[in-house]
py3Dmol code that shows the C-alpha trace and the ligand (Angstrom):
import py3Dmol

protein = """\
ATOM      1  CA  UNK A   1      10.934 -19.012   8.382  1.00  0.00           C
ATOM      2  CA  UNK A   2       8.054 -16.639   8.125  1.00  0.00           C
ATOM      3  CA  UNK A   3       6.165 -17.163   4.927  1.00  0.00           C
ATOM      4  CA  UNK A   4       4.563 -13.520   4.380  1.00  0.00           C
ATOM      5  CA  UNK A   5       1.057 -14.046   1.882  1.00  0.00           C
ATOM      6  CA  UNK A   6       2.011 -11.259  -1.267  1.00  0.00           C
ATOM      7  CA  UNK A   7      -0.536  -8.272  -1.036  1.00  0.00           C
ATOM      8  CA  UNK A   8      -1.083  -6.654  -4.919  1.00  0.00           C
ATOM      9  CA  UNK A   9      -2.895  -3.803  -3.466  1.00  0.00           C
ATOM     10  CA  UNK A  10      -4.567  -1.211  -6.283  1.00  0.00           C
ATOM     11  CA  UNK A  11      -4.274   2.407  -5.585  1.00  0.00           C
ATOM     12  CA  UNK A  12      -6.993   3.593  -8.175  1.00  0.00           C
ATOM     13  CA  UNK A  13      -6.048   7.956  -7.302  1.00  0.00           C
ATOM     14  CA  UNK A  14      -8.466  10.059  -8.086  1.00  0.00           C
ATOM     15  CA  UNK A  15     -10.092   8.299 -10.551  1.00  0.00           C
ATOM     16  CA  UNK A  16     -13.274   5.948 -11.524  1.00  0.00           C
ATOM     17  CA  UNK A  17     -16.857   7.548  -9.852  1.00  0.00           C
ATOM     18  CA  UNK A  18     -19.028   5.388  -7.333  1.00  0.00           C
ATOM     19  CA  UNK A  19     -20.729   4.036 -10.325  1.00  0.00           C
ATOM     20  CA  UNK A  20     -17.515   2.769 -12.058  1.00  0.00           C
ATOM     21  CA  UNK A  21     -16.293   1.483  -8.960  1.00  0.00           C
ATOM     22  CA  UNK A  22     -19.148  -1.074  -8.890  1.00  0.00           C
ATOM     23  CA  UNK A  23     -18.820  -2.414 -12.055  1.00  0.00           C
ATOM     24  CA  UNK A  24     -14.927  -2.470 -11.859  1.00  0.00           C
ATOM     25  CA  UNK A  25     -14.836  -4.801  -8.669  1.00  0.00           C
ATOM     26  CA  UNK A  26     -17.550  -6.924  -9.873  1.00  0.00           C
ATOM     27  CA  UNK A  27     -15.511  -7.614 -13.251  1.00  0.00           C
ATOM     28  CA  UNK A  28     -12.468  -7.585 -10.883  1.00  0.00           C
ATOM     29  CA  UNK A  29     -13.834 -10.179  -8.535  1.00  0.00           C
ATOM     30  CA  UNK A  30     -15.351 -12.411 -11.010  1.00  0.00           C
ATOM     31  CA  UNK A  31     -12.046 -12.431 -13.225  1.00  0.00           C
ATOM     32  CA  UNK A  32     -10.108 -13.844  -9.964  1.00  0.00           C
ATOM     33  CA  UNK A  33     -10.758 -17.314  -9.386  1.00  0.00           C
ATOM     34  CA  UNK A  34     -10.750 -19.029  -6.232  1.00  0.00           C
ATOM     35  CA  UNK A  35      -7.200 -20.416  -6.133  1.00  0.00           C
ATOM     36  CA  UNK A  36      -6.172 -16.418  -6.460  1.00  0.00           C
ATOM     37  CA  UNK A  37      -7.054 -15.707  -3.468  1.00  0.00           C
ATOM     38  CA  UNK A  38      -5.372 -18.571  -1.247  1.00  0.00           C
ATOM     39  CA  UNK A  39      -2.106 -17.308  -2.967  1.00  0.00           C
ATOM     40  CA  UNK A  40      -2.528 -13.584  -2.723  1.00  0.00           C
ATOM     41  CA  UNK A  41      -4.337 -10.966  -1.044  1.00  0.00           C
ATOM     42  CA  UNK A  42      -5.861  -8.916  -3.053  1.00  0.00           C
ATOM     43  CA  UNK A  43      -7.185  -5.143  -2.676  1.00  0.00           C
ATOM     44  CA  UNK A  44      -8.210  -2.100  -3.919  1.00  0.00           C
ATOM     45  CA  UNK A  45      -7.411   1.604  -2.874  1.00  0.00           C
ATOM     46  CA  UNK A  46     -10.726   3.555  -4.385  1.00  0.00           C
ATOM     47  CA  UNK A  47     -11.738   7.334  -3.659  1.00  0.00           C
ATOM     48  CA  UNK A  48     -13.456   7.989  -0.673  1.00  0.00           C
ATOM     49  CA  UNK A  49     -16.965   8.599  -1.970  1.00  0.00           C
ATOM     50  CA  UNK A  50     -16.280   4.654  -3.625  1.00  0.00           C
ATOM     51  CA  UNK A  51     -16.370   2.849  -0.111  1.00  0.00           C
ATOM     52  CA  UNK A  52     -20.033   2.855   1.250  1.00  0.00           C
ATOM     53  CA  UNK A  53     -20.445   1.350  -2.723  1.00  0.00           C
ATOM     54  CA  UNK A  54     -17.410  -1.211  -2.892  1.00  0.00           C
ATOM     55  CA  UNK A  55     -18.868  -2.032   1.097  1.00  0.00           C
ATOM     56  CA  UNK A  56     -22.329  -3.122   0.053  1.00  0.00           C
ATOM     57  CA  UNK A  57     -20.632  -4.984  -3.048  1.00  0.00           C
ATOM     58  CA  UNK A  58     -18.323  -6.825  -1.143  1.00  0.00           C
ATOM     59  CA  UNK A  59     -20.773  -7.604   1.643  1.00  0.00           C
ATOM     60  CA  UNK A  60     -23.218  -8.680  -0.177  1.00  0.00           C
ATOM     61  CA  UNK A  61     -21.723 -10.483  -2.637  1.00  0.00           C
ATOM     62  CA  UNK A  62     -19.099 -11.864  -0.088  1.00  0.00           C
ATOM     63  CA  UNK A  63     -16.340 -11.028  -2.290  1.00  0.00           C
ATOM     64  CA  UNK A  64     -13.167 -11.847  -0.911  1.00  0.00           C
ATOM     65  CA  UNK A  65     -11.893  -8.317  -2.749  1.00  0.00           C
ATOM     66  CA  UNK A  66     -10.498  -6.323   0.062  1.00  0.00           C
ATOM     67  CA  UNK A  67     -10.355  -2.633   0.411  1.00  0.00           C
ATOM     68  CA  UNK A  68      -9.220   0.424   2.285  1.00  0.00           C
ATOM     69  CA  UNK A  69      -8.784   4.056   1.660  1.00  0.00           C
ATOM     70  CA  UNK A  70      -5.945   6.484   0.422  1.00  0.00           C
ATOM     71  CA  UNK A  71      -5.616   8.497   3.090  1.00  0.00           C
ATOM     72  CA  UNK A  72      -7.168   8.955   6.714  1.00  0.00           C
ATOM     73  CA  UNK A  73      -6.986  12.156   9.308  1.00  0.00           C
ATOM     74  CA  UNK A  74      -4.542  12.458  12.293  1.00  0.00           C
ATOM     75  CA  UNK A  75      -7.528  13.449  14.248  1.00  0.00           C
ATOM     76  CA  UNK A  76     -11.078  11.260  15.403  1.00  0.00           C
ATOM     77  CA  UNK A  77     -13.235  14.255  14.955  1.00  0.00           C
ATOM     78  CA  UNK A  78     -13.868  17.785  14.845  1.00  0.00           C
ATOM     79  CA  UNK A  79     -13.771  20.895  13.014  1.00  0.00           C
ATOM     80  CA  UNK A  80     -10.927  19.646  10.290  1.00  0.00           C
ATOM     81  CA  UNK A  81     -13.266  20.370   6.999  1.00  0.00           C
ATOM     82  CA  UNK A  82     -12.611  18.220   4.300  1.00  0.00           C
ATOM     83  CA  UNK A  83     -10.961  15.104   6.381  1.00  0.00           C
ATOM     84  CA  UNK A  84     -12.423  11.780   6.647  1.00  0.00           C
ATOM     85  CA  UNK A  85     -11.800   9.904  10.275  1.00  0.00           C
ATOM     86  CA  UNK A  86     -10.026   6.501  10.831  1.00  0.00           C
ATOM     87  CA  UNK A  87     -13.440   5.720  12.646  1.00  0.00           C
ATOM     88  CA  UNK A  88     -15.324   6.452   9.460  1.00  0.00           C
ATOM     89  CA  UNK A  89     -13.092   4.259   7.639  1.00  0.00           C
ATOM     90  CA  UNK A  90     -13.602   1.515  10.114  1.00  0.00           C
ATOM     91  CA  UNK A  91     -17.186   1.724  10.232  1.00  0.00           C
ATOM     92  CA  UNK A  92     -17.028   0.922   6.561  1.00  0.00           C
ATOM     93  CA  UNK A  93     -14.754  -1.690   7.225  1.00  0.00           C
ATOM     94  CA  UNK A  94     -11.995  -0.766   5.007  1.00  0.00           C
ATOM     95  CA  UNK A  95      -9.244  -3.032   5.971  1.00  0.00           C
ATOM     96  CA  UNK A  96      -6.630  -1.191   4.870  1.00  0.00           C
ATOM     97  CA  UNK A  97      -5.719   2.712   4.341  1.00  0.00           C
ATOM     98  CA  UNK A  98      -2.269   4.242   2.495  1.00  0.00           C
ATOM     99  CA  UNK A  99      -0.341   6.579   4.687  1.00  0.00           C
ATOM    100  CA  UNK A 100       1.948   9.114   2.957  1.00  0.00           C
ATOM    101  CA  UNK A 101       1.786   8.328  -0.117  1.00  0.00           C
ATOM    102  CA  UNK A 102       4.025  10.681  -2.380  1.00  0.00           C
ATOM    103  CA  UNK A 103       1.631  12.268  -3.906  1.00  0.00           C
ATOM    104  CA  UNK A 104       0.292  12.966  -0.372  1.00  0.00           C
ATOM    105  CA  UNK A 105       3.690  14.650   0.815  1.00  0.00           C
ATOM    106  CA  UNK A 106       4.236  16.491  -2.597  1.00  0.00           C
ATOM    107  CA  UNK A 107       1.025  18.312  -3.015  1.00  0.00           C
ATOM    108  CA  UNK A 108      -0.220  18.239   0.685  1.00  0.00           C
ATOM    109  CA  UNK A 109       3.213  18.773   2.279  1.00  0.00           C
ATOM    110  CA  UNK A 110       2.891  15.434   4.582  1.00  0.00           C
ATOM    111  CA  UNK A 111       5.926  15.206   6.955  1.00  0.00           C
ATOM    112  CA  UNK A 112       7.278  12.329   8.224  1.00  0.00           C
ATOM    113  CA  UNK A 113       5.867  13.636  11.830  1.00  0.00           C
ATOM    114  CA  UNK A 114       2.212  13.886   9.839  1.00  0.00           C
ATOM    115  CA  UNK A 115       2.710  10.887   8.331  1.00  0.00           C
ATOM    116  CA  UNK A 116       3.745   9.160  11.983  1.00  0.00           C
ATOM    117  CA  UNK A 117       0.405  10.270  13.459  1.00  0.00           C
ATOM    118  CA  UNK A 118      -1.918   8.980  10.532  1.00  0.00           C
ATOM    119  CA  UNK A 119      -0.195   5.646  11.047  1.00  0.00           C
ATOM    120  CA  UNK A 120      -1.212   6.134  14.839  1.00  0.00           C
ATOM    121  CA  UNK A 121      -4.762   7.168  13.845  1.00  0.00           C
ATOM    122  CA  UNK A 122      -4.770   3.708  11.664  1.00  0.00           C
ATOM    123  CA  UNK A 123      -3.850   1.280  14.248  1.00  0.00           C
ATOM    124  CA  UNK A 124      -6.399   3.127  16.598  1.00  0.00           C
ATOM    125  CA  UNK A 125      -8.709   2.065  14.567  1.00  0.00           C
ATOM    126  CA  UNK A 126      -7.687  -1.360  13.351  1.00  0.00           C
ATOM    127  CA  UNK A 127      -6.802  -0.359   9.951  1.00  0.00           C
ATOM    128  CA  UNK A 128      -4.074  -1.520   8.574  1.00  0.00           C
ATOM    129  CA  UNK A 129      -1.496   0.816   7.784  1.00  0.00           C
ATOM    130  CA  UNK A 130       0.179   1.015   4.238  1.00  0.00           C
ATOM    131  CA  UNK A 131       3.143   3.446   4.847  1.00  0.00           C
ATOM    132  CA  UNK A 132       4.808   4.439   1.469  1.00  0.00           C
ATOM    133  CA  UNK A 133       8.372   5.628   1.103  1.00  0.00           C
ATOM    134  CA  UNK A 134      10.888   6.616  -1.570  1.00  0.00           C
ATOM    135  CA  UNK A 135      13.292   9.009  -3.328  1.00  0.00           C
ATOM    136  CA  UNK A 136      13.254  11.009  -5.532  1.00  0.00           C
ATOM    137  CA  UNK A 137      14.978  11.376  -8.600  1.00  0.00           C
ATOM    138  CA  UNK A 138      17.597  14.274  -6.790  1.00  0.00           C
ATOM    139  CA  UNK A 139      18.043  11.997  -4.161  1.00  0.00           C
ATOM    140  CA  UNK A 140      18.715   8.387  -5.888  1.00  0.00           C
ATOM    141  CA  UNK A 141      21.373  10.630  -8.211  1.00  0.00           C
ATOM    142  CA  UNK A 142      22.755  11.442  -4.985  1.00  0.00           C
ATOM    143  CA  UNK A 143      23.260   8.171  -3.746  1.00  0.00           C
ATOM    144  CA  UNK A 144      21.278   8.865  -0.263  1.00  0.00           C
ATOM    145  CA  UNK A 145      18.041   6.638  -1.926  1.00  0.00           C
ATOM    146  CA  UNK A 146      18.562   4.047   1.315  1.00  0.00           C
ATOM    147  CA  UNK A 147      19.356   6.335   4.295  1.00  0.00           C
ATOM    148  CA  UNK A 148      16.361   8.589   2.951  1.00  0.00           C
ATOM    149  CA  UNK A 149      14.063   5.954   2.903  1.00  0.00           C
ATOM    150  CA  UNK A 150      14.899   4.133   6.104  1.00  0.00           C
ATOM    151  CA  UNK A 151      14.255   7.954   7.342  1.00  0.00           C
ATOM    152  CA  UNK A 152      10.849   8.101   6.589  1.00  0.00           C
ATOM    153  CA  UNK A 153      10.342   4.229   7.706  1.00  0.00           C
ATOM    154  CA  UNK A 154      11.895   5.272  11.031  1.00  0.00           C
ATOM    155  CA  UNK A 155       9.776   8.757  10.988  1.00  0.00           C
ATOM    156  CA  UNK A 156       6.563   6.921   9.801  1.00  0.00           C
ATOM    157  CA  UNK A 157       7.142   3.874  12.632  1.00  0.00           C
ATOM    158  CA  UNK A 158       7.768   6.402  15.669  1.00  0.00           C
ATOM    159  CA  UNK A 159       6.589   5.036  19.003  1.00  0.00           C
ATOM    160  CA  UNK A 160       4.542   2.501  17.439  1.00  0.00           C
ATOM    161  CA  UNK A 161       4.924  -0.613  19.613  1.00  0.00           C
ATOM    162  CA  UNK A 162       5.901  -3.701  18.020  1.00  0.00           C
ATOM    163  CA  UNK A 163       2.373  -5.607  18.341  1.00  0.00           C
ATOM    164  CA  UNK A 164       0.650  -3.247  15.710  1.00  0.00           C
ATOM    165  CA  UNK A 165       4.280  -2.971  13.420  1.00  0.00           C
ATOM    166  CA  UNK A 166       4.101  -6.223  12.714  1.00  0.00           C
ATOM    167  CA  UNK A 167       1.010  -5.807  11.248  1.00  0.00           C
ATOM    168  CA  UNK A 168       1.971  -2.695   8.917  1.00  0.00           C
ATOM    169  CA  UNK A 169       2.717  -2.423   4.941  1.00  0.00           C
ATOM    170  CA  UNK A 170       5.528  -0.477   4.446  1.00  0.00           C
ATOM    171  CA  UNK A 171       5.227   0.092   0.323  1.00  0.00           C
ATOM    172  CA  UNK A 172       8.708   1.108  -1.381  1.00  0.00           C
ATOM    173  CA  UNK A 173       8.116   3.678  -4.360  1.00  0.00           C
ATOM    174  CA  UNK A 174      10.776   5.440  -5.330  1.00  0.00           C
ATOM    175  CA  UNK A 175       9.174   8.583  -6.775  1.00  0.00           C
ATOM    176  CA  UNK A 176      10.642   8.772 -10.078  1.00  0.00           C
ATOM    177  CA  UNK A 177       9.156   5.500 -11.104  1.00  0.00           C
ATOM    178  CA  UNK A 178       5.477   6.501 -10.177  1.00  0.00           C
ATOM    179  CA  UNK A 179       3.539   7.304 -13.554  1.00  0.00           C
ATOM    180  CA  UNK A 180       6.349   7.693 -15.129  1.00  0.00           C
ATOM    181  CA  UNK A 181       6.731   3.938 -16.872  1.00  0.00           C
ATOM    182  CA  UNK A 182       9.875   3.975 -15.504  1.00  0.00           C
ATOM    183  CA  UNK A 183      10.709   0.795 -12.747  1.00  0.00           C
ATOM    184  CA  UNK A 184      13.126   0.462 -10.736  1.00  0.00           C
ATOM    185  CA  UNK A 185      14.894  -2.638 -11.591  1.00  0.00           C
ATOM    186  CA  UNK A 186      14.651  -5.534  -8.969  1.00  0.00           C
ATOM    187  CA  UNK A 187      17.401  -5.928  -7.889  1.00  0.00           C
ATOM    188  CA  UNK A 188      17.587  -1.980  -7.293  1.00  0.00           C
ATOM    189  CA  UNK A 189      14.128  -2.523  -5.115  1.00  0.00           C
ATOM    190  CA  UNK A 190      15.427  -5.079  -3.051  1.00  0.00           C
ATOM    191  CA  UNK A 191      18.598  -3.013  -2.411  1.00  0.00           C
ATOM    192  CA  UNK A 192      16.278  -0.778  -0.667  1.00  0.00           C
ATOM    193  CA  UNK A 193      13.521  -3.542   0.722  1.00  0.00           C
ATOM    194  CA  UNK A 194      16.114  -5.470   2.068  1.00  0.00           C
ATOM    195  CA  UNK A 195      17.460  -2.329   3.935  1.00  0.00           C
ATOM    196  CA  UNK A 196      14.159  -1.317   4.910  1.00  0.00           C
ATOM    197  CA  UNK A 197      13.629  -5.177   6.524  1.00  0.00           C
ATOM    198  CA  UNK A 198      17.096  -4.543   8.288  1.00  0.00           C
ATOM    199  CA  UNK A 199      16.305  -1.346   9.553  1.00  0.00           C
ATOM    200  CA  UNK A 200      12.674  -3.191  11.217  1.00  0.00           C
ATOM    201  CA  UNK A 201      14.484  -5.724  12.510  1.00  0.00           C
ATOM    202  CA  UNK A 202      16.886  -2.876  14.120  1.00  0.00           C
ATOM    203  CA  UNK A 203      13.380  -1.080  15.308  1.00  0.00           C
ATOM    204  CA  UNK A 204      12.092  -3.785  16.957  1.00  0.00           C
ATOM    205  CA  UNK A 205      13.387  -7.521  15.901  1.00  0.00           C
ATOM    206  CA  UNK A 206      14.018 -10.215  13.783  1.00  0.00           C
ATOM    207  CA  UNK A 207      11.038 -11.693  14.613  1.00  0.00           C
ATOM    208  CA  UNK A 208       8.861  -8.921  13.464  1.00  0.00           C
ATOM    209  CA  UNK A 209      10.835  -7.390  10.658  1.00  0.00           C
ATOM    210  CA  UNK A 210      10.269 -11.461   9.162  1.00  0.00           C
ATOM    211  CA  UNK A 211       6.508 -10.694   9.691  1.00  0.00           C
ATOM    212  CA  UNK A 212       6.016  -6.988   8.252  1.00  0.00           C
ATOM    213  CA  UNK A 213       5.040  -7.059   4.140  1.00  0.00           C
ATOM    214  CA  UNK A 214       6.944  -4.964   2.448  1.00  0.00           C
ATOM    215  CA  UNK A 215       5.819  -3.751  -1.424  1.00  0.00           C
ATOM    216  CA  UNK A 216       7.209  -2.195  -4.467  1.00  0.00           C
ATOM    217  CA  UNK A 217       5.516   0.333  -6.412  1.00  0.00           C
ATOM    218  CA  UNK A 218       6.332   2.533  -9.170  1.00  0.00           C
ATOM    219  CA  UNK A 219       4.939   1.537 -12.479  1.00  0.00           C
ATOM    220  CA  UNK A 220       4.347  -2.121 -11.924  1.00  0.00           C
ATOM    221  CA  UNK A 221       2.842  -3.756 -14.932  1.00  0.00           C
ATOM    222  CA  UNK A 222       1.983  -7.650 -16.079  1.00  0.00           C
ATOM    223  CA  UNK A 223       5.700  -7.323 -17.526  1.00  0.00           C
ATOM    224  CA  UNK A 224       7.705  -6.817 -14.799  1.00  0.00           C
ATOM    225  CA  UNK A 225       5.548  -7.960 -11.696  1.00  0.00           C
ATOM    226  CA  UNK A 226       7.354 -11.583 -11.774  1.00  0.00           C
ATOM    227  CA  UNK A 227      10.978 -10.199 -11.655  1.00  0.00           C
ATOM    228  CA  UNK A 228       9.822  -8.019  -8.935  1.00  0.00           C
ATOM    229  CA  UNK A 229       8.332 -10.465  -7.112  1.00  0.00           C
ATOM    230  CA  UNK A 230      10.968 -13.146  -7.377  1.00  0.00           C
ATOM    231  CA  UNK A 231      13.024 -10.516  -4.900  1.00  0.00           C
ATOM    232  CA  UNK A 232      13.004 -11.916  -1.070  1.00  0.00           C
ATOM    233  CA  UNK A 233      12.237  -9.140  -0.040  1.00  0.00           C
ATOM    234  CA  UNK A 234       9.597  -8.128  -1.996  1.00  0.00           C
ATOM    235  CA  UNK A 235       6.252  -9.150  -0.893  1.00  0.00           C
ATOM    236  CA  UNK A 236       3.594  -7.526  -3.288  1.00  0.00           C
ATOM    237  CA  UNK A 237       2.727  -4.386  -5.221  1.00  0.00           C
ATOM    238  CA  UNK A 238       1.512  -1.486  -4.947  1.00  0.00           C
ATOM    239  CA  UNK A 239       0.023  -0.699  -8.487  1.00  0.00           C
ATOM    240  CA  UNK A 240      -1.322   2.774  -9.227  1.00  0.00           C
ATOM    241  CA  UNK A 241      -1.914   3.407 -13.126  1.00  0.00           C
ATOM    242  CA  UNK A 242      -1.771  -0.740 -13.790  1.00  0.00           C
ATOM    243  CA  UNK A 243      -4.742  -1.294 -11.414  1.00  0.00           C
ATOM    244  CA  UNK A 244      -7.448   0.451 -13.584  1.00  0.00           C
ATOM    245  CA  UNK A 245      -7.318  -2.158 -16.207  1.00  0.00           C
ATOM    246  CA  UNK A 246      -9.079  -5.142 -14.516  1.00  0.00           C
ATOM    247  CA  UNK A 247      -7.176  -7.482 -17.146  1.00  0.00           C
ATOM    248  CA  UNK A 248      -4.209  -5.926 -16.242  1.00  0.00           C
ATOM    249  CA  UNK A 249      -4.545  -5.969 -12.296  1.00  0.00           C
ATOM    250  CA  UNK A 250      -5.617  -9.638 -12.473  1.00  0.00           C
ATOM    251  CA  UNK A 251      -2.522 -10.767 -14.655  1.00  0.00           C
ATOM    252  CA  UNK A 252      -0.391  -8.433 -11.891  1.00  0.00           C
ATOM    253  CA  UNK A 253      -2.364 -10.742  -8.843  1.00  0.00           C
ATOM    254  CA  UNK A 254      -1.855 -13.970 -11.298  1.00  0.00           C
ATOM    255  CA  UNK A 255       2.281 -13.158 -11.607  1.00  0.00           C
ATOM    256  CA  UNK A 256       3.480 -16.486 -10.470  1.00  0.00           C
ATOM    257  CA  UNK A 257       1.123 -18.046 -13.987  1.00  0.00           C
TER     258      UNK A 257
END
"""
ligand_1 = """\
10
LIG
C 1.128 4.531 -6.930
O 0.377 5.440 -7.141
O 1.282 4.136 -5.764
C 1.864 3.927 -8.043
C 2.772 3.042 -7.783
O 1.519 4.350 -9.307
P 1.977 3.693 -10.711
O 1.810 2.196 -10.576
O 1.057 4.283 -11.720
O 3.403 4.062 -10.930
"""
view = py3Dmol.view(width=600, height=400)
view.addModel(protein, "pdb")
view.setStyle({"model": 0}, {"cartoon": {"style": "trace"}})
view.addModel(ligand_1, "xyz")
view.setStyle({"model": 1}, {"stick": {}})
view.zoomTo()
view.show()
């Protein structure tokens, strides 16, 4: 059996300056002990103009904090004003970077075809990929919450060969539990991450489906991390409005305490 290490991965939004950002990894990395990291992985999601500042942090305090971005462009270069390249991100070595996030298809209409191509545009650059999918609230009354989301995993995974899916995130958050307070119970989350692992396995195979982390997000919290996580399933979080409280986040990382 494939033991898959949990990733509690932070998605800080638009929020906390370069300045901030310092000081909250240094409290963050000196709250986590040792024996945190050999259980988890741990990481944080911080604004673009954090990275060059969490970089020299991490570096050169040889933190074992990871860190990525929350969002990347389809495209290497060019005139595309306002982007920021997968080869920037790499040269800051961000390990990881979210891809189509729902915030990212609400407000900057991100289809599952733009979605498919950031992926591509992550694994091109050896960043690893943390595709988020989910219903919304319509959609969950409906009853369609699986097919929609195996949908955008299927969409998001297009002609992506199995030797870089194996390495992806997929992160399910249903939309009407993000900010809202509102989880989705567990067993409701594995419902869906147990589809989404039959629907890899499907894509490419047992093998790799076994390997691929999947994550719940959607108001995650000290409180309810440990149910969550208890799901097989269910192999970290993805914590948005949680991960700004250091105390918080590191109770979240410390769930199986
Ligand atoms: C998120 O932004 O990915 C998220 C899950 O947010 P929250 O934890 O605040 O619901």
């Amino acid at each position: 059996m494939t033991t898959r290490t949990p990733l509690m991965a932070g998605n800080w939004k638009m929020n906390l300056n370069h300045l901030e950002a310092i000081a909250h990894v240094q409290k963050l990395a000196f709250a986590l002990a040792e024996k945190d990291y050999e259980a988890v992985e741990v990481a944080v999601l911080p604004p673009f103009t954090d990275l060059r500042s969490v970089q020299t942090l991490v570096d050169g305090d040889k933190l074992k904090v990871k860190y990525g971005a929350q969002d990347v462009s389809a495209h290497d270069s060019g005139a595309y004003t306002g982007e920021i390249s997968g080869a920037m991100l790499a040269k800051l070595k961000c390990s990881f970077v979210a891809v189509g996030h729902s915030e990212r298809r609400q407000y900057h209409d991100e289809t599952d075809e733009i979605v498919n191509a950031k992926v591509k545009a992550a694994f091109k650059h050896e960043l690893t990929p943390i595709l988020c999918v989910g219903e919304e609230l319509e959609v969950r009354r409906a009853g369609r919450h699986v097919e929609h989301t195996l949908a955008q995993v299927e969409g998001g995974l297009k002609d992506v060969p199995a030797e870089q899916a194996e390495t992806v995130v997929v992160a399910y958050e249903p939309v009407w539990a993000i900010g809202t307070g509102q989880v989705c119970g567990a067993d409701d989350a594995q419902e869906v991450c147990g589809a989404i692992r039959e629907k890899l396995a499907e894509l490419y195979s047992q093998d790799v489906a076994d390997k691929i982390r999947i994550q719940y997000g959607g108001s995650v919290k000290s409180g309810n991390v440990a149910e969550i996580m208890s799901k097989p399933d269910i192999d970290g979080a993805l914590v948005g409005g949680a991960s700004l409280d250091v105390d918080e986040f590191v109770k979240i990382v410390r769930f199986r305490d």
